[in-house]
N, C-alpha and C positions, 0 to 999 in steps of 0.2 A: 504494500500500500504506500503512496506517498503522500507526503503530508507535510508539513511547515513544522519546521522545528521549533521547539519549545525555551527560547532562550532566557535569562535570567532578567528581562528587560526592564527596565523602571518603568513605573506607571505612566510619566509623560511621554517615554518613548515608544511605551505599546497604542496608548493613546496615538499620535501622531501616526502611527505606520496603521488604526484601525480608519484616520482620516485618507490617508492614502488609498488605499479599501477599496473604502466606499466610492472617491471618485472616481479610479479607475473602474469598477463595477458600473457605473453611473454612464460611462463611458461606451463600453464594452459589450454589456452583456444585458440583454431584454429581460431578465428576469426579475433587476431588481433596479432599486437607485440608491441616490445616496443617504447614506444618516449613517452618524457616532453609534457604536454598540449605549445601549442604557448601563452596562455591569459586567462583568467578565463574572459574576459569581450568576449560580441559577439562583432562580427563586421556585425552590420544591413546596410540596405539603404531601403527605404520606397519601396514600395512593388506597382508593377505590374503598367502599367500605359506607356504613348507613350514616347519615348525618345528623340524626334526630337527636343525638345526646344534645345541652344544652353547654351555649360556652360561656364563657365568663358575663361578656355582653355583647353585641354588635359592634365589629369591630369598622371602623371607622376612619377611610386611609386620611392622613393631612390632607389639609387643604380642599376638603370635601365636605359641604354640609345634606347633612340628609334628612328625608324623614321614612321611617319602617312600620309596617305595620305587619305580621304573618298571623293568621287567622286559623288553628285546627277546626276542621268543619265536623270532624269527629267527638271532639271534648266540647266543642262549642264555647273553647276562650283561644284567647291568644298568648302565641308562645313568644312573641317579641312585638315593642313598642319601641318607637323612638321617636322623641315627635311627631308621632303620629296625626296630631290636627294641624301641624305648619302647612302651608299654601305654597306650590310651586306652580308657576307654569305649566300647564301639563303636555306643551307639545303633543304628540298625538297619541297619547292615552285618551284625549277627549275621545276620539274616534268612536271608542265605545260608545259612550252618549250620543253622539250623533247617529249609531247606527242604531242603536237600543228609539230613539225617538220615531226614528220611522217607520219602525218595523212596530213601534207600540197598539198600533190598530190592525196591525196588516198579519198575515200567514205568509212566511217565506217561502211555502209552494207557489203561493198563487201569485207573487211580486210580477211585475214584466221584466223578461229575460236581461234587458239593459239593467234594470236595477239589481239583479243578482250580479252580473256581471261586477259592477261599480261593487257591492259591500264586499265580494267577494276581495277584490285585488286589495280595495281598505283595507278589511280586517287581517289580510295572509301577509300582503307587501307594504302595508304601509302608503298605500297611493294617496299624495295629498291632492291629486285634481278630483277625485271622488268626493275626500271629504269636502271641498269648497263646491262644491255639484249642491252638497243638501246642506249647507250652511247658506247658502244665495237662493237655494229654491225652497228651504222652510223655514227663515226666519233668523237667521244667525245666530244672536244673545237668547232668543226666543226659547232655542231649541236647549240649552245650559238649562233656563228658568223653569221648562215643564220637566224636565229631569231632575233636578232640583227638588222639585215639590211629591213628584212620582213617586222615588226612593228615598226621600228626608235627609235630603244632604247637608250634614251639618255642616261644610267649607267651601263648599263647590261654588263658584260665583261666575258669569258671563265677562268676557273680558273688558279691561277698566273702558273709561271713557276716551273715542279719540283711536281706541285699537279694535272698535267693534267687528269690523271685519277678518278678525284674525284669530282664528279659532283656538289656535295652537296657544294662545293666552288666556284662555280658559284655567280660572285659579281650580287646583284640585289639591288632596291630602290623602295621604297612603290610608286615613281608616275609611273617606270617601269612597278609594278605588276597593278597598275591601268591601264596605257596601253595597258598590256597584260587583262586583263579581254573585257576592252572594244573592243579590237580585236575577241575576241571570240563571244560577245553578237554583234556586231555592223558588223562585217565582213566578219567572218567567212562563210565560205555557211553551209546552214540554218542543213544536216546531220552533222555537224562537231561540231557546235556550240550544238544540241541538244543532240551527244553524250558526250560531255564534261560535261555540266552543268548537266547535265541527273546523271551523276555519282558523283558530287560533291554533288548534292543536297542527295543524299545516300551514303554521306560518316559516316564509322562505327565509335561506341565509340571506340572501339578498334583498334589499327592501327597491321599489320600485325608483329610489333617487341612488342606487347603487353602494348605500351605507350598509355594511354586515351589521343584522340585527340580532344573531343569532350571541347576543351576552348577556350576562348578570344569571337569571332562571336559565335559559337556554344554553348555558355552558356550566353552569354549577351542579345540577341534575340532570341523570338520567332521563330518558323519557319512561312513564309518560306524563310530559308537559305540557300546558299551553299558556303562548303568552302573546302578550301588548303592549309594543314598545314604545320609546317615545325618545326624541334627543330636538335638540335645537342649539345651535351657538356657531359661532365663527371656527367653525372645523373646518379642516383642508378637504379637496373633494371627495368623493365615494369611490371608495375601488376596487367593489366584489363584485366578481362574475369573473367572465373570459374576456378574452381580447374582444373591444369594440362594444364592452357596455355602456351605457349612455353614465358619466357623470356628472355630480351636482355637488352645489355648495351644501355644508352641514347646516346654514342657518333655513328655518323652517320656514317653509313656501308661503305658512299663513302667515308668517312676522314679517315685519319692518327689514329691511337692512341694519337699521341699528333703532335702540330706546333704551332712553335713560332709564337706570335702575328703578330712581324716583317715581316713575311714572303711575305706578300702583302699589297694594299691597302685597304681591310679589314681583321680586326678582325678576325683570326683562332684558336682563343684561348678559350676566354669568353663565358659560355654557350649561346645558341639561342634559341629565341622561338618565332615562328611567327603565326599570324591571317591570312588568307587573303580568301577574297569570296564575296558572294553578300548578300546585306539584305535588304528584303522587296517583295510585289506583283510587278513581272516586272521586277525584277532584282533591283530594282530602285535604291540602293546604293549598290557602288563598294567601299568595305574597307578592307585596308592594311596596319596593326600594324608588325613592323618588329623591333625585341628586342634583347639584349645582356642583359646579370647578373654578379654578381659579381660570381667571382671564389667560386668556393663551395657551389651554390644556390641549395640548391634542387626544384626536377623535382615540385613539391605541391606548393612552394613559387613561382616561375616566373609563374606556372599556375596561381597560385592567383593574382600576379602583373601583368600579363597580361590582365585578366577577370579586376581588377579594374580600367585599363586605357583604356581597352576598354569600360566598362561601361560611362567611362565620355564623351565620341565622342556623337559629333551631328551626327545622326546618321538617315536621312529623309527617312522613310518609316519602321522605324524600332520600334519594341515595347519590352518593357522591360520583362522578366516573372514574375506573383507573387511570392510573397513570402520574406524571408527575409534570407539575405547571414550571415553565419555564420561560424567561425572558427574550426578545426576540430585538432584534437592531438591524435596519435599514428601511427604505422603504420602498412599497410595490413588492414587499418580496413575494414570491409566486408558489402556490401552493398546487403540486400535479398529480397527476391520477398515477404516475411510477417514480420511481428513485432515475430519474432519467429528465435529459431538458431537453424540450422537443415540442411538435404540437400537441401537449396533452395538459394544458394548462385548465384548473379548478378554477380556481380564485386567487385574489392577492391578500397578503393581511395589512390588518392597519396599520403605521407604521408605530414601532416600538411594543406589540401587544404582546400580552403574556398568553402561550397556547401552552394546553394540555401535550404534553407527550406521550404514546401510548406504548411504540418500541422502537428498536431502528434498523435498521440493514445497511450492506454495502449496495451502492450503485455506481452511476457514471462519475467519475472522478470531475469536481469544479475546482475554478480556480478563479480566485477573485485576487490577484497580487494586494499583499503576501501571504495570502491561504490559500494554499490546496486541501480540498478533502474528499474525501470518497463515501461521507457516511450522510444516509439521510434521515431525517425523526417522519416517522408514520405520526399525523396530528387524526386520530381519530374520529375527533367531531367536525373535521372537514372532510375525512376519507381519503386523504393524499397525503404527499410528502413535500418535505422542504430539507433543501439540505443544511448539513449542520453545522455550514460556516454562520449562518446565521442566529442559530441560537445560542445565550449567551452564555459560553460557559468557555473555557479556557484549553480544553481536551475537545480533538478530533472525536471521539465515541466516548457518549454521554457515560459517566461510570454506575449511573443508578439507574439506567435505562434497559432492561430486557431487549435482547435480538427478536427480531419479529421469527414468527416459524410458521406460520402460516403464512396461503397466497392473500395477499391484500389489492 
């Protein structure tokens, strides 16, 4: 095997040869671009196993503020609060609500094809031209206010004044979104509730503005889950899928370009990035992580702050995946269907995002001066690989990493 020798280097001078890297990579080679490693250490957590024990408390990365709320629908209390009545912006977790309002007289058998169509790509992708479809054709703030009053929303409010058109400002609270779920699973009539959950539990990694939505519940559990996600802020564009997916800015199609913080009684500023769904046989926990970052987080870091405070929730009926999470540096880097680069490209990650490792093998030998490696990490909840000059850790093959032995 060849591979880059491991010299006694000083930190500024592995630093500068990891700058070098990256431009030449940037340069060279279609798989990836540039950016500094985050850490030459991994960042593990013991691998696969039930999650329901309870931890100290929600752990909560810097510079992150949250509110939590996780609901057993089995005990009928909840196994984690945190703030649970604070007001975020809900970017499009509203979604629910919008869809929940039109369907509130209607039977999803009998909707017109266009409109299954439309809640369908909502509620799986994420489409924000849908949801501004029934925010301008029934009423905007309207459609917040009878929901509101529907399910007894203690925080829920239409967006402030001046932002009426922009739904994704729609104030919401993790024990709201726990209200609105158990409205769906507990109340709902049973085509309403089936088409809802129907479509969450098949929601895509790729959301339809090309942002991977698949984190927080979606990468901390096992299926079977379903979830509704939501982000808004001045992230760099989206860039899951294949070659020639369409991308978009991370700030949310209902919002402004920009608004002052000041402007209501939440947050219109601070990037967002929310969890919310069900995990477990039965629906059986309703959890809802709703986050702000600091100014200038990128889309990979709050994805990673997100996934590591959702991993720390008591989380009853929920099981963790194997494998072991580790730190990732560059960006666009390319995640493919073999240990080989070529045209078999999945997706890309976000840049700096921490993935699940699940084993790894030898493949085509890459070389991004001054690494060579031949080893690639199988990321399981993508189904492909990336090779593992990219993941951050100091060793050609990961040393807590299992060989894959199966065909993958």
């Amino acid at each position: 095997m060849l591979r880059i020798a491991r010299h006694p280097y000083t930190t500024a001078r592995r630093t500068a040869l990891r700058l070098l890297a990256a431009t030449a990579a940037f340069l060279s080679l279609s798989f990836t671009g540039a950016a500094l490693p985050h850490s030459a250490a991994a960042a593990t957590e013991p691998a696969g196993g039930s999650v329901s024990v309870t931890p100290a408390s929600p752990q909560v990365p810097a510079g992150v503020t949250a509110g939590v709320a996780v609901f057993d629908r089995q005990t009928g209390t909840f196994t984690e609060q945190l703030a649970p009545a604070a007001t975020f912006r809900s970017a499009s977790v509203v979604k629910l609500l919008i869809a929940l309002d039109f369907l509130w007289n209607r039977n999803p058998d009998t909707i017109p094809a266009a409109d299954r169509t439309r809640l369908d790509v909502m509620l799986r992708s994420s489409q924000d031209a849908a949801a501004s479809h029934y925010w301008s054709a029934y009423g905007g703030p309207a459609i917040v206010e009878r929901m509101v009053t529907r399910l007894g929303l203690a925080d829920t409010a239409p967006p402030p004044a001046g932002y009426e058109g922009y739904w994704g400002y729609t104030a919401m609270s993790a024990r709201d979104t726990v209200t609105t779920y158990r409205h769906v699973l507990e109340s709902a009539p049973a085509p309403v509730r089936d088409f809802v959950m129907e479509r969450l539990r098949q929601s895509t990694r790729c959301a339809s503005d090309s942002f991977d939505q698949h984190f927080g519940i979606a990468a901390a559990f096992d299926r079977p889950w379903a979830v509704k996600q939501g982000w808004s802020g001045r992230y760099a564009k989206g860039n899951c899928g294949s070659v020639g997916a369409p991308a978009a800015r991370g700030s949310d199609a209902s919002a402004p370009s920009s608004a002052a913080a000041g402007d209501a009684s939440v947050d219109l500023s601070r990037p967002a990035l929310h969890t919310t769904g069900t995990v477990g046989a039965g629906d059986r926990s309703i959890v809802a992580v709703l986050t702000l970052h600091q100014d200038g987080t990128s889309y990979g870091k709050a994805y990673t702050d997100v996934g590591r405070l959702t991993r720390s929730l008591n989380v009853p009926g929920g099981t963790a995946p194997k494998g072991k999470w580790y730190g990732t540096w560059g960006q666009d880097v390319a995640v493919r269907t073999e240990p080989v680069v070529g045209d078999n490209l999945l997706t890309r990650l976000p840049a700096g995002v921490e993935v699940l490792v699940g084993c790894q093998k030898k493949g085509q030998l890459v070389s991004v001066p001054p690494y060579t490696n031949d080893w690639w990490a199988y990321l399981p909840q993508y189904g492909g690989y990336v090779t593992n000059i990219y993941i951050s850790h100091p060793d050609d093959q990961l040393p807590d990493v299992p060989l894959c032995t199966s065909q993958k």
